[in-house]
DOSEMAR-572795 format. One record per residue (C-alpha): residue in one letter; x, y, z. Coordinates in Angstrom, 3 decimals, decimal comma. Each point is the difference from the previous one (the first is absolute). Example, Ala and Ser with C-alpha at 12.3 -4.5 7.8 and 13.67 -1.06 7.14 Angstrom:
BEGIN
{type=a&X=12,300&Y=-4,500&Z=7,800}
{type=s&X=1,370&Y=3,440&Z=-0,660}
END
This chain:
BEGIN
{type=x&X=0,000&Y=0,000&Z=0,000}
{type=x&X=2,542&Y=2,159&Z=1,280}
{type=x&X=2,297&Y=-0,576&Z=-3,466}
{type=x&X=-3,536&Y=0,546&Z=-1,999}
{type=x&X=-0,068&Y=3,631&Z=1,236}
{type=x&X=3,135&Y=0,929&Z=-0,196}
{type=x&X=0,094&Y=-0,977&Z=-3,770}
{type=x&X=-2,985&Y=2,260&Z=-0,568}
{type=x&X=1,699&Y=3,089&Z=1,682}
{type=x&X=3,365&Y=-0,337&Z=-1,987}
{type=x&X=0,225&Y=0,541&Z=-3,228}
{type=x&X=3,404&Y=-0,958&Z=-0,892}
{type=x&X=-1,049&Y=-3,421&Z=0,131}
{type=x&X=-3,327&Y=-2,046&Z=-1,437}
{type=x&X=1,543&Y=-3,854&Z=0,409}
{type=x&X=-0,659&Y=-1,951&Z=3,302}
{type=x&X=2,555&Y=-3,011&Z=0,190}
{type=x&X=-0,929&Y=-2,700&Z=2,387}
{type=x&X=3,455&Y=-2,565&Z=0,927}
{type=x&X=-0,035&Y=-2,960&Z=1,856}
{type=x&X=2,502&Y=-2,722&Z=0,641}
{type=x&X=-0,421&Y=-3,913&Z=0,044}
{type=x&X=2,842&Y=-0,410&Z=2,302}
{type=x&X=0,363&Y=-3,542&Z=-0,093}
{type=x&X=0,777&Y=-0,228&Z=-3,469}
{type=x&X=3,220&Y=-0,099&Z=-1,089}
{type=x&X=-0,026&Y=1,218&Z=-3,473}
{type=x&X=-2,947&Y=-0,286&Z=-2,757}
{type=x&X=-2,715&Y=1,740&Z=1,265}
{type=x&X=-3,649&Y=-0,047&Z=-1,189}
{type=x&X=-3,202&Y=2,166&Z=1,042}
{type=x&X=-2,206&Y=-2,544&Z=1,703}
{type=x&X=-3,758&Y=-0,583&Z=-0,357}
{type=x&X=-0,866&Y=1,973&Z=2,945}
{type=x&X=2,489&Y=2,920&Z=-1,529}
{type=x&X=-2,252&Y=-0,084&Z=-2,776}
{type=x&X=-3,208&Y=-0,001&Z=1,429}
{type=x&X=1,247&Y=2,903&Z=2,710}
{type=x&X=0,758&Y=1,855&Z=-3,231}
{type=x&X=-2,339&Y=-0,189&Z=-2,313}
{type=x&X=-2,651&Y=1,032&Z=3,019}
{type=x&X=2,291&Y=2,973&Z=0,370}
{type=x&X=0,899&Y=1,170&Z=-3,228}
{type=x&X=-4,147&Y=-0,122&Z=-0,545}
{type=x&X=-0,554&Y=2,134&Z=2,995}
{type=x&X=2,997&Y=2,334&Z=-1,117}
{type=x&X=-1,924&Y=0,440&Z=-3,582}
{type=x&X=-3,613&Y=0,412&Z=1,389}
{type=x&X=1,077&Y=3,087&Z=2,881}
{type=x&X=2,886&Y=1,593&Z=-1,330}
{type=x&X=1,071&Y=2,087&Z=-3,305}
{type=x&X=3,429&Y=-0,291&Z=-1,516}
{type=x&X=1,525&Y=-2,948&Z=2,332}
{type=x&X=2,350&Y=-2,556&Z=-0,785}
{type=x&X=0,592&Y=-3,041&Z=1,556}
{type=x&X=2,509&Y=-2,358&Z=-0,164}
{type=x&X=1,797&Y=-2,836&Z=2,241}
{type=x&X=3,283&Y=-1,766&Z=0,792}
{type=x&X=0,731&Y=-3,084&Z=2,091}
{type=x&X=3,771&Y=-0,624&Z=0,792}
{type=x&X=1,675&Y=-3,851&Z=0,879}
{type=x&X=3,431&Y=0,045&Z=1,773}
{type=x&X=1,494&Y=1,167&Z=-3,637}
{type=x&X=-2,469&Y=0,348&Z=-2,502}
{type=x&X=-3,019&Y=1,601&Z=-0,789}
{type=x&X=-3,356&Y=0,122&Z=-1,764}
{type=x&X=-2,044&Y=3,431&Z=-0,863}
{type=x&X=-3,335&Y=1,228&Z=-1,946}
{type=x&X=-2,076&Y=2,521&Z=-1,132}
{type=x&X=-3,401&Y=0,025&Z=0,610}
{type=x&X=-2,740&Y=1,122&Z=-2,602}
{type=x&X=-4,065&Y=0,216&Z=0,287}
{type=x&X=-1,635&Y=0,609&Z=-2,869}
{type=x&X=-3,826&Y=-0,796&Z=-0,432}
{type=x&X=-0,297&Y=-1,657&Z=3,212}
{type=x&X=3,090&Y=-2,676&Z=-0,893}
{type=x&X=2,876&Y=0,264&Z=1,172}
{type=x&X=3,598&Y=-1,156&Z=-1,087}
{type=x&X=3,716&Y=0,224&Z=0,611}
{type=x&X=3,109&Y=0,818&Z=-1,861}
{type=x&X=3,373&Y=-1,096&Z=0,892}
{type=x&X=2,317&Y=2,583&Z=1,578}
{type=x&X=3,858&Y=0,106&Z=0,450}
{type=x&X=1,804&Y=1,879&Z=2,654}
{type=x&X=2,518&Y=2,111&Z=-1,592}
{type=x&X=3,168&Y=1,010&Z=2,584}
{type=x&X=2,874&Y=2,941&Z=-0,630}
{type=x&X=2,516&Y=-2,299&Z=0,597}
{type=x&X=0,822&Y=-3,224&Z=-0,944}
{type=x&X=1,142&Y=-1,524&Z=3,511}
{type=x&X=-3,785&Y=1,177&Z=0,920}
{type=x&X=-1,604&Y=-2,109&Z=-2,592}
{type=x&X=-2,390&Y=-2,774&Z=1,267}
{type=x&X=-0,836&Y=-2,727&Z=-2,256}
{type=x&X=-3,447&Y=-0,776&Z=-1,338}
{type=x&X=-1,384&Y=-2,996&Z=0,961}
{type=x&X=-2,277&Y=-0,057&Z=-3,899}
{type=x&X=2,985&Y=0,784&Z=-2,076}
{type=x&X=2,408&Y=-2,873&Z=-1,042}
{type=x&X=3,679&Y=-0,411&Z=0,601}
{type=x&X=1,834&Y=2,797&Z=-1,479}
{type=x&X=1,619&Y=-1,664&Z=-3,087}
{type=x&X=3,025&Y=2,450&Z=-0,562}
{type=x&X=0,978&Y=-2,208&Z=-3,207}
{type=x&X=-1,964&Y=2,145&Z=-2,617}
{type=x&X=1,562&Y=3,176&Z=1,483}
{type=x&X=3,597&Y=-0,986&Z=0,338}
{type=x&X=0,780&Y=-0,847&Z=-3,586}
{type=x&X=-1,210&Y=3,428&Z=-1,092}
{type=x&X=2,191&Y=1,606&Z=2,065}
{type=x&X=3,154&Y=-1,283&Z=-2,045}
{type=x&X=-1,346&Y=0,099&Z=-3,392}
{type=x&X=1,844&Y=2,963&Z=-1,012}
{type=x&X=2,781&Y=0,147&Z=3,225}
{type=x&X=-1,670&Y=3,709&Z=1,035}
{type=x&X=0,156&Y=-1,236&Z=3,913}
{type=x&X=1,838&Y=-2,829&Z=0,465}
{type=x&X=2,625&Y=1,894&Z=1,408}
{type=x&X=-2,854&Y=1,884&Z=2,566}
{type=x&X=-1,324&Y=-3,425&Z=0,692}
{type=x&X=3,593&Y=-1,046&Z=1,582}
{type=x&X=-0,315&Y=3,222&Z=1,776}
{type=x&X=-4,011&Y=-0,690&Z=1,234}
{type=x&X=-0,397&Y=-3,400&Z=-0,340}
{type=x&X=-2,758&Y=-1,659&Z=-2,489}
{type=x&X=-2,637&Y=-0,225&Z=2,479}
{type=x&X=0,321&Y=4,042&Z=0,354}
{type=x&X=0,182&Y=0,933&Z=-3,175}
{type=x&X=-2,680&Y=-2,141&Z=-1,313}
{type=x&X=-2,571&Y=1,713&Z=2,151}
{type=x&X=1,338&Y=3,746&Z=-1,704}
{type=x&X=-0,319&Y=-1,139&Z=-3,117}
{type=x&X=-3,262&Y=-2,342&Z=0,069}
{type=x&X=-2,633&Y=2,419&Z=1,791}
{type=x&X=2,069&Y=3,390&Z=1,386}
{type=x&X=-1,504&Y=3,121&Z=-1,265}
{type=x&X=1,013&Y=3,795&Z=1,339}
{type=x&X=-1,180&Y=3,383&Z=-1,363}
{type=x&X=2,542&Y=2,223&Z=0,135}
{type=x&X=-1,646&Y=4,411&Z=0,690}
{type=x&X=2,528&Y=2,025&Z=-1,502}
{type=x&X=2,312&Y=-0,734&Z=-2,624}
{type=x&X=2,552&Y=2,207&Z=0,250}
{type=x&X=3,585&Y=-0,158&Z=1,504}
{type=x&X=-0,541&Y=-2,057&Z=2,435}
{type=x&X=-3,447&Y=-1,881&Z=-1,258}
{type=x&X=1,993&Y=-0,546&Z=-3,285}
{type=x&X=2,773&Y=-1,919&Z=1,721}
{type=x&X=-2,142&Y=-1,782&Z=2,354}
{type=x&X=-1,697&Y=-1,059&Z=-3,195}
{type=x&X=3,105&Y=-1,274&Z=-1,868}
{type=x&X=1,096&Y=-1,954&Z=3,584}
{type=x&X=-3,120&Y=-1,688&Z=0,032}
{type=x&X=0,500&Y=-1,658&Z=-3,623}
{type=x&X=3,447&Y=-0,806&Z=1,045}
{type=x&X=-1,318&Y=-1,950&Z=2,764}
{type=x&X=-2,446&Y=-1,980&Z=-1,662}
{type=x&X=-3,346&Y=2,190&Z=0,338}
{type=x&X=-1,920&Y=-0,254&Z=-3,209}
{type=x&X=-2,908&Y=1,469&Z=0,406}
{type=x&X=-0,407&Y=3,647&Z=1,315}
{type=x&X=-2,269&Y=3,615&Z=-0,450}
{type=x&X=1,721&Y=3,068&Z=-0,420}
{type=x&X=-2,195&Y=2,995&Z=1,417}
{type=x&X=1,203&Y=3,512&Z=-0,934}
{type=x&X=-1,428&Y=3,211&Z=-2,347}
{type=x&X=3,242&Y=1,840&Z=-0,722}
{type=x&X=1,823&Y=0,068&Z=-3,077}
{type=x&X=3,515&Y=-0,824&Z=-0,558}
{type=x&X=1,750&Y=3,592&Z=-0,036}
{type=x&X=3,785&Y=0,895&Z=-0,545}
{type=x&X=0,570&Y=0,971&Z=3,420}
{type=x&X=-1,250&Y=-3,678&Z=1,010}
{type=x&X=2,643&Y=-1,456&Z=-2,461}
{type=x&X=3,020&Y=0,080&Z=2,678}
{type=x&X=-1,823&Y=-2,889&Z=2,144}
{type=x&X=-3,097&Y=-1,775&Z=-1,658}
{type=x&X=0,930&Y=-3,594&Z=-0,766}
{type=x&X=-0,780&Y=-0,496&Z=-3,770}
{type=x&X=-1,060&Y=3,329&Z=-0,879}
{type=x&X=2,054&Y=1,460&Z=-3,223}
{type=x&X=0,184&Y=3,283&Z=-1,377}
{type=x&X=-2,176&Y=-0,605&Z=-3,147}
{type=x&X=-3,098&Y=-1,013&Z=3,038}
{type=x&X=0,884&Y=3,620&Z=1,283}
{type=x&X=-0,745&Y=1,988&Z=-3,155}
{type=x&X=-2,545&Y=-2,470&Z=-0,914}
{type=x&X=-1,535&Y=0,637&Z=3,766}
{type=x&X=-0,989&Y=-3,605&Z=0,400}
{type=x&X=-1,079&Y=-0,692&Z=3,629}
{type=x&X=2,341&Y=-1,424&Z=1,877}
{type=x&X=-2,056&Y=-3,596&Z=0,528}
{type=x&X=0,125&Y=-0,912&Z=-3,943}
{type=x&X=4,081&Y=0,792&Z=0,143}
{type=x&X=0,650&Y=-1,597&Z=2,907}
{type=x&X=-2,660&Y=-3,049&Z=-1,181}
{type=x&X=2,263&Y=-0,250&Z=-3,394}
{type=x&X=2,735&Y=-0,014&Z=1,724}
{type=x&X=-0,979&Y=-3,020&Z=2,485}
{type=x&X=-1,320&Y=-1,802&Z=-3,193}
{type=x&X=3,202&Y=0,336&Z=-1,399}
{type=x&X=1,323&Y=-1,773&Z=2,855}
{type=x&X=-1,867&Y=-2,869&Z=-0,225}
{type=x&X=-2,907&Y=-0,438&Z=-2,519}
{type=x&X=-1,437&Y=-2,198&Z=2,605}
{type=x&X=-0,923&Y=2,895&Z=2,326}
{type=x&X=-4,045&Y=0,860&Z=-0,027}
{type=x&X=-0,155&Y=3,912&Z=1,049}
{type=x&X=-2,841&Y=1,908&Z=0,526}
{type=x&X=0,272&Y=4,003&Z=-0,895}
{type=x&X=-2,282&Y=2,333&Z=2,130}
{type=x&X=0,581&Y=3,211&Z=-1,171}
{type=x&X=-2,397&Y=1,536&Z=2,545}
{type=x&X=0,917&Y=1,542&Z=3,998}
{type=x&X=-0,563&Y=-2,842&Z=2,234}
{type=x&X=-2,883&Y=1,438&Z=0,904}
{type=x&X=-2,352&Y=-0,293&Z=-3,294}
{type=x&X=1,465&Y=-3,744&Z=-0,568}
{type=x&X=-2,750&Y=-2,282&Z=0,173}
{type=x&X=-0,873&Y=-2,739&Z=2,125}
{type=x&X=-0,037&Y=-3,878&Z=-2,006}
{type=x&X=0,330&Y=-2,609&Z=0,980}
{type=x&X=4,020&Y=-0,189&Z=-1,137}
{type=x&X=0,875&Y=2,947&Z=2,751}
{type=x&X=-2,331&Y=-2,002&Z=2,804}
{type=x&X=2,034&Y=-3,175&Z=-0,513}
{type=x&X=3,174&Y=2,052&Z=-0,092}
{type=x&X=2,806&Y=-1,481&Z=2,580}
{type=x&X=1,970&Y=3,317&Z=0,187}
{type=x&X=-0,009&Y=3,651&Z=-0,360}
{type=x&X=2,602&Y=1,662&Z=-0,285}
{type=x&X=0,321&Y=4,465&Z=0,620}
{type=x&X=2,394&Y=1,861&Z=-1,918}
{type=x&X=-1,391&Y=3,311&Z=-0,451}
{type=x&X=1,233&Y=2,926&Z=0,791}
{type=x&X=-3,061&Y=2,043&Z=1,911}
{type=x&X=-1,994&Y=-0,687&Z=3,349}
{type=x&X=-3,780&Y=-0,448&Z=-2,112}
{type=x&X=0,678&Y=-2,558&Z=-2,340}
{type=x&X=1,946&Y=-1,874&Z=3,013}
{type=x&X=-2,678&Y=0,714&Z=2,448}
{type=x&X=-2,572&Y=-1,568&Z=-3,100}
{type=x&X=2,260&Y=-2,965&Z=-0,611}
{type=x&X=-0,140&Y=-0,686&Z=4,149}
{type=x&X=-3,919&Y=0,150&Z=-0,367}
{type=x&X=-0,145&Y=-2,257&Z=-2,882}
{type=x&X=2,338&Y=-2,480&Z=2,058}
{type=x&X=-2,055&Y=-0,008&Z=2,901}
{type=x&X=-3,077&Y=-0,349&Z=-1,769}
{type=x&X=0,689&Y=-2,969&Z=-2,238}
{type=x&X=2,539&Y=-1,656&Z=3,141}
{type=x&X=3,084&Y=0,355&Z=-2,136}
{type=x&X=3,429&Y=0,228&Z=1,481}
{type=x&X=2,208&Y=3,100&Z=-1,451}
{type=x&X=3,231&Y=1,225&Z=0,499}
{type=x&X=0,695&Y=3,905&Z=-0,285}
{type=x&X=3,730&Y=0,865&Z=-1,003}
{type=x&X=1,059&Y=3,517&Z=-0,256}
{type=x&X=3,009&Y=2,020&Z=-0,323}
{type=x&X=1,634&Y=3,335&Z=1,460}
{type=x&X=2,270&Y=2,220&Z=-0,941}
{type=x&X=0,660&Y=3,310&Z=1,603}
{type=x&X=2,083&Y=3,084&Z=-1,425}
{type=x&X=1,052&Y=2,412&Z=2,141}
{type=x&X=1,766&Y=3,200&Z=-0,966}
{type=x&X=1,674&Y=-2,410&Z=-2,900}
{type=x&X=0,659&Y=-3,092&Z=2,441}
{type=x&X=-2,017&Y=-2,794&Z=-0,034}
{type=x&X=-0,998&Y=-0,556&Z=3,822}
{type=x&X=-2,103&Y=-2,835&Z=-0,309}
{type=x&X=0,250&Y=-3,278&Z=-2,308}
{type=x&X=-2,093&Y=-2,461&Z=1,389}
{type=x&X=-3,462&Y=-2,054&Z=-1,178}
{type=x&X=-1,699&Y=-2,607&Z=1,867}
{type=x&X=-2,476&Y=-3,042&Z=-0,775}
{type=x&X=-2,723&Y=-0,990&Z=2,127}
{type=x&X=-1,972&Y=-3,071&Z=-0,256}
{type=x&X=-3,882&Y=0,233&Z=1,031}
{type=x&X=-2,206&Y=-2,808&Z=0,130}
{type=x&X=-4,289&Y=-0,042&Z=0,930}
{type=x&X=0,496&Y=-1,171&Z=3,961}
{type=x&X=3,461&Y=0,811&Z=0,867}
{type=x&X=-1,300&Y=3,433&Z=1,804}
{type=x&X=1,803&Y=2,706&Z=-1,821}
{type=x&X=-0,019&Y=2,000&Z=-3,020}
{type=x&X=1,476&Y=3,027&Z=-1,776}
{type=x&X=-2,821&Y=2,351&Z=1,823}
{type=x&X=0,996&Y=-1,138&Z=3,824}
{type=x&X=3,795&Y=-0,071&Z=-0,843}
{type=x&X=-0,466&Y=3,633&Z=-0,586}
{type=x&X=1,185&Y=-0,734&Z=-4,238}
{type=x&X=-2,966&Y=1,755&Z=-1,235}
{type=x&X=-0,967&Y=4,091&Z=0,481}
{type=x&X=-3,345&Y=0,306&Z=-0,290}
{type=x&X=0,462&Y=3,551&Z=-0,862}
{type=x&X=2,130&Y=-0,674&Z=-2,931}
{type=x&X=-2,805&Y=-2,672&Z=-1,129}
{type=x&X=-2,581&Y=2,774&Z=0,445}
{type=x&X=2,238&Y=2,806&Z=-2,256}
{type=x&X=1,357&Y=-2,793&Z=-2,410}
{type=x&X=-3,851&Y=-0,882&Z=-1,074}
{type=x&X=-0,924&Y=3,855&Z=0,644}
{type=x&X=2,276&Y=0,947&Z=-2,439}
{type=x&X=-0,745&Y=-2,989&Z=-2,823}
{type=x&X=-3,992&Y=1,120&Z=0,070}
{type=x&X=1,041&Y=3,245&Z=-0,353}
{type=x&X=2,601&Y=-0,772&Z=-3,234}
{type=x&X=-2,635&Y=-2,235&Z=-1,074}
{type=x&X=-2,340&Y=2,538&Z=-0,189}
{type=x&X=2,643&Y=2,300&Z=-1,616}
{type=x&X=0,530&Y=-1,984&Z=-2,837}
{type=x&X=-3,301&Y=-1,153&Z=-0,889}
{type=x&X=-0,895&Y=4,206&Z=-0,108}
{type=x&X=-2,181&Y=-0,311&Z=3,064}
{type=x&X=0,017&Y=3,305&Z=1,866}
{type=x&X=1,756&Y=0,352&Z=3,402}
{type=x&X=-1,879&Y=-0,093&Z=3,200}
{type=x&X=1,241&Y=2,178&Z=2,595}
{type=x&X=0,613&Y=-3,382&Z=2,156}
{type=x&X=2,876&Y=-0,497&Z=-2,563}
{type=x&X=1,444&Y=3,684&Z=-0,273}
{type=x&X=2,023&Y=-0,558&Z=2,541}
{type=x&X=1,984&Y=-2,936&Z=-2,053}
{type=x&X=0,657&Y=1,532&Z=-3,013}
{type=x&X=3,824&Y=0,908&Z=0,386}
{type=x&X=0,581&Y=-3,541&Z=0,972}
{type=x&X=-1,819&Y=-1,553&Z=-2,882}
{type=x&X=3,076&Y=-0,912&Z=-1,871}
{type=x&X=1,290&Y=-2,004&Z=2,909}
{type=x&X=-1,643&Y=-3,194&Z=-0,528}
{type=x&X=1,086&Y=-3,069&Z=0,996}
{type=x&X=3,583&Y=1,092&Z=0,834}
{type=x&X=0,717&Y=1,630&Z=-3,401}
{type=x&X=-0,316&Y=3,801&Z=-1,418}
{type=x&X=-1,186&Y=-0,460&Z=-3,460}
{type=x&X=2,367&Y=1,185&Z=-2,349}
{type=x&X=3,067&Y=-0,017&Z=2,209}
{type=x&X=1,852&Y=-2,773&Z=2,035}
{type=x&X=-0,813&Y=-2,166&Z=2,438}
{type=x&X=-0,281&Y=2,315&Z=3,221}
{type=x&X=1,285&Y=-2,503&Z=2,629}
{type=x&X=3,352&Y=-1,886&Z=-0,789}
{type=x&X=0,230&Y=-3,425&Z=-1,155}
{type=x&X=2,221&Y=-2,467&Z=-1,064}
{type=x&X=0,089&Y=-3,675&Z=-1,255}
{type=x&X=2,450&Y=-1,859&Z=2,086}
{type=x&X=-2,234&Y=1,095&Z=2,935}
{type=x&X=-3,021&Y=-1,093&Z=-1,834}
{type=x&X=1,936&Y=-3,195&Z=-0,572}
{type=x&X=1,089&Y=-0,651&Z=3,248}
{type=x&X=-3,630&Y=0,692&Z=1,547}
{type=x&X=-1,861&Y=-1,966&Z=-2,765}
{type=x&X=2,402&Y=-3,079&Z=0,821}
{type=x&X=-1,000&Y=0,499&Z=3,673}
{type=x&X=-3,279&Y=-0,198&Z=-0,803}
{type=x&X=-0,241&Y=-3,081&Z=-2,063}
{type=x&X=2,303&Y=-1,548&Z=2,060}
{type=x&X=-2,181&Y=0,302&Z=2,588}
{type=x&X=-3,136&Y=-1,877&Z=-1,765}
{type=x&X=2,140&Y=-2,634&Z=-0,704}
{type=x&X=0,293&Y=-0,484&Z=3,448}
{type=x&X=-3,539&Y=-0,107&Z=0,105}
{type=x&X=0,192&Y=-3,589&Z=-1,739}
{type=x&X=2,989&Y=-1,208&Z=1,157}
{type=x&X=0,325&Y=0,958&Z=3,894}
{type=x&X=3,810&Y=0,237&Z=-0,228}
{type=x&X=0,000&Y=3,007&Z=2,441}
{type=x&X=-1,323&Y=1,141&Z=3,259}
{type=x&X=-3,245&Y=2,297&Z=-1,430}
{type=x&X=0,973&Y=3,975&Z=0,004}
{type=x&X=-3,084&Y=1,991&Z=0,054}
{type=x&X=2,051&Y=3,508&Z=-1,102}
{type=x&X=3,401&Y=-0,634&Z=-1,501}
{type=x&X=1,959&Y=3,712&Z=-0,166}
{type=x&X=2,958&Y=0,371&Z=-2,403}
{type=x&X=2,416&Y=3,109&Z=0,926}
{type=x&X=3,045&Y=0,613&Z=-1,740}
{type=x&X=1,081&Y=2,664&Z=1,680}
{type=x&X=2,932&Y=0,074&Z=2,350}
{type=x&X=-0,040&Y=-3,293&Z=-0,560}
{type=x&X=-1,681&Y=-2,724&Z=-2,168}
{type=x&X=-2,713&Y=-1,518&Z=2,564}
{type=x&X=-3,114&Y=-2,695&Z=-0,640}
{type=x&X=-2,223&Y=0,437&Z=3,725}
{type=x&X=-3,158&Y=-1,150&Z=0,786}
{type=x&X=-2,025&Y=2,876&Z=1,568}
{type=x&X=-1,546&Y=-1,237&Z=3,271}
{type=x&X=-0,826&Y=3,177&Z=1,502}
{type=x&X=-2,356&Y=1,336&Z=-2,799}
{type=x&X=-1,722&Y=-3,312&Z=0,204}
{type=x&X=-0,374&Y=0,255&Z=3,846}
{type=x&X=-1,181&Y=3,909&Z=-0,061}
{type=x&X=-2,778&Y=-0,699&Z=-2,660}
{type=x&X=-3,715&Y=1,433&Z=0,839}
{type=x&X=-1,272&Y=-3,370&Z=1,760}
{type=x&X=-3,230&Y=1,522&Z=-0,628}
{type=x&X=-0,148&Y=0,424&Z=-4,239}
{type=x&X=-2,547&Y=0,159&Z=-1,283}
{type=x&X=0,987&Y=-1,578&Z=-3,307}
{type=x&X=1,190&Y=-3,319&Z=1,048}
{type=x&X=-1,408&Y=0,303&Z=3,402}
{type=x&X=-3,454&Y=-0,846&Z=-1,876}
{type=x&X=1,364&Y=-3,073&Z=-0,730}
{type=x&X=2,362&Y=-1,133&Z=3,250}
{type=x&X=-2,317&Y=1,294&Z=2,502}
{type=x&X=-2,578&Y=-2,478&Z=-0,337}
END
């Protein structure tokens, strides 16, 4: 009862999950006939008192599982088979309906033109098999770091990914983007069909979806809701803050990698970038660690409705008069000019590395999990995790305290 009303005051969920265990059994596990009859009473009630509720069920053995979704339609009712899907591999619980894994028909495909044998002695098989048979990871932003991040993940086996950015490929951008040429520059192709090309070229293999859209007017399918990862690039607080919300909606894991550099009075005082991993249940994201200005998310989508409205010939409201001298500064750049903040690719490089090297940790649990990795080369070259930002979050977010609270 108590679960029933709380699902109708939320709205950021509309499934009700009900888990039990049959202890006793060691590992194939099956619903029993009382199971059944329990839920196929409920899932009637469910239909006949509430609007726009789900239901679905799991029941766990020592080591396996079995799960459905529950329909009613006319008065009959019937269930679907469901598969628990994990962020990391050494999470992953096996399903009790499903046969043996037969890695045979993977393994031989993995050789037939020598691209990763050499990162299969590096992984292992049973690793790399996994990337390459059902992995999938849209990438938001494609630029100097997003563009290397992309290239890493083909060179580790990924073969299917979505590239999410609007910009064009610009001169200026030419010093860093991975793949981007200076005939795409005077050509202004956006940056996902260069970089796209230029993972293609790689391997033909490769299946890569271009979005050339802001995160935030990418549509919903059902290829982003069975995503495994997202990963940020960009280079402004909205789109990451709308990349977080798409996360958190659909239960996807993402990792947010970002770079610094700081010039002061002609000497760079800071040269540092960090990665952080996120995942649905782990109790932290960019918004309690403080990574996100809600100001700056407020100006940066101020100031595109109001350059939106300039180009399209729309007259300015007074709510926008205020913007107008920073309407050229979108998105980090000054139309016309150079890049206003500094930027270089071995930086890029080093971060984007970072990054991907810590998904593939994700699979193969070869290191202790680092929530925020920083990389300073400062005084001196240092890799640190950062406990204390993780400890000082907001315990009380509201963005993934919606979901952790519970």
């Amino acid at each position: 009862m108590y679960a029933l009303a709380e699902l109708q005051e939320r709205f950021d969920i509309d499934c009700l999950i009900d888990v039990h265990t049959h202890p006793f059994a060691h590992r194939s596990v099956n619903f029993s006939g009382v199971d059944d009859r329990d839920e196929i009473n409920f899932v009637k009630f469910i239909n006949e008192n509430f609007d726009d509720m789900h239901y679905a069920s799991i029941v766990f053995s020592q080591e396996e599982y079995e799960a459905r979704y529950w329909r009613c339609e006319g008065g009959k009712t019937s269930a679907s088979p469901l598969a628990i899907k994990t962020s990391t591999t050494g999470e992953s619980i096996r399903n009790s309906k499903e046969p043996d894994c037969d890695f045979t028909r993977i393994e031989p495909e993995l050789a037939i033109d020598g691209f990763l044998n050499r990162t299969a002695l590096a992984l292992g098989h049973e690793t790399l098999k996994e990337i390459v048979g059902s992995s999938s990871v849209m990438i938001v932003g494609v630029g100097g770091l997003g563009s290397v991040i992309a290239e890493n993940l083909v060179h580790m086996g990924f073969e299917r990914l979505i590239l999410v950015d609007d910009d064009i490929v610009e001169k200026s951008n030419l010093n860093r983007i991975v793949g981007a040429y200076w005939e795409d520059a005077e050509a202004a192709r956006p940056k996902v069909e260069a970089v796209a090309r230029h993972l293609g070229a790689i391997r033909p293999s490769v299946v890569v979806r271009r979005e050339q859209k802001k995160i935030e007017d990418v549509k919903v399918d059902a290829e982003i809701a069975s995503l495994d990862w997202i990963i940020l690039a960009t280079d402004n607080h909205s789109s990451r803050f709308a990349a977080q919300e798409l996360a958190f909606k659909l239960f996807i894991p993402f990792i947010s990698a970002g770079v610094a550099i700081t010039v002061d009075d002609g000497m760079i005082s800071d040269y540092s970038g960090e990665v952080i991993v996120v995942r649905p249940g782990d109790r932290f994201c960019l918004t309690c660690l403080n990574r996100l200005n809600p100001t700056k998310i407020a100006f940066e989508r101020a100031s595109e409705l109001a350059s939106a409205e300039q180009h399209t010939g729309r007259k300015e409201t007074a709510d926008h008069a205020d913007l107008r001298p920073d309407l050229q500064r979108l998105k980090g750049y000054v139309l016309g000019a150079n890049v206003k903040e500094p930027a270089v690719k071995t930086l890029n490089s080093v971060l984007g590395a970072l990054a991907v090297e810590q998904l593939i940790d994700q699979y193969t649990g070869r290191t202790e999990q680092q929530p925020i990795l920083v990389y300073e080369r400062n005084k001196q070259s240092v890799i640190y995790g950062d406990v204390e930002s993780l400890e000082n979050r907001n315990k009380n977010c509201i963005t993934c305290g919606i979901i952790t609270n519970y």
